[in-house]
N, C-alpha and C positions, 0 to 999 in steps of 0.2 A: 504494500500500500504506500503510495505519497500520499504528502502533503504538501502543495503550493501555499507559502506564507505572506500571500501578497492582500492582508486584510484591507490595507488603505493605498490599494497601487502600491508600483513599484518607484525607486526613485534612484538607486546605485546597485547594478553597474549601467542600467542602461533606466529612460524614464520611460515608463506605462502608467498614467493615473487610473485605467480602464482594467487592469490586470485585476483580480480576484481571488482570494482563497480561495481553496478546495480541497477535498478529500477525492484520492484518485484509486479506484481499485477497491472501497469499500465493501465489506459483502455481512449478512447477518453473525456473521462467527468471529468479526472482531470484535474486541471485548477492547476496555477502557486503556489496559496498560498496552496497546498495539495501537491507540489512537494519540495516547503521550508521547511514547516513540517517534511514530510519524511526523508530528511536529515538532517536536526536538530535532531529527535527523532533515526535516521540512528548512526551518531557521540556518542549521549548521551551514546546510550547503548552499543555504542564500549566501550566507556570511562568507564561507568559500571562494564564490562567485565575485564578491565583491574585491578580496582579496586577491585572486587571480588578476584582473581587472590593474592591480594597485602594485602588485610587486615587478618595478624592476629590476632588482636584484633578491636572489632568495632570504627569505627571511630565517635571522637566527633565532628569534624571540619571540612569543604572543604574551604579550598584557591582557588579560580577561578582566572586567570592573564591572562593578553593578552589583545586582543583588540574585543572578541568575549563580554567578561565580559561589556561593551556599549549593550548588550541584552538584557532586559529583559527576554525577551523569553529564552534566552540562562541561564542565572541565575537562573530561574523557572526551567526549566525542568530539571537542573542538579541537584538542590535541590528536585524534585520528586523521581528521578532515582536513588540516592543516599541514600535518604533517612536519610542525614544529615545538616546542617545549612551550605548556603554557600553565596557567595557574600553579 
């Protein structure tokens, strides 16, 4: 299942204000912790996107801040997706 995390348009790397959330692939037998996911894995790869977008040279470092950074989960998968050392 995805999720496109584009609740209010898009705006980096590229601009969409017409772009929309959505759950892709949905079906009766996801259950709640496979909807978290989705959206978690949804945001990461936005953020990815952005990043790709941004790095001219590879990045040695992620700074994570905010209040999502209390994740584990949220800290994991950024340093997956990334592909760099973060939190």
């Amino acid at each position: 299942m995805t999720f496109l995390p584009y609740l209010n348009g898009e705006r980096a790397p590229f601009v969409d204000p017409l772009a929309r959330a959505a759950f892709i692939g949905i079906s009766p037998s996801v259950g709640r912790a496979d909807l978290i996911r989705a959206v978690l894995e949804g945001v990461v790869f936005g953020y990815r996107h952005v990043l790709d977008a941004l790095m001219a040279e590879p990045l040695e470092r992620l700074i994570l801040t905010g209040g999502a950074t209390r994740s584990g989960a949220w800290c994991r998968s950024s340093r997956i997706f990334s592909a760099c050392p973060s939190c």
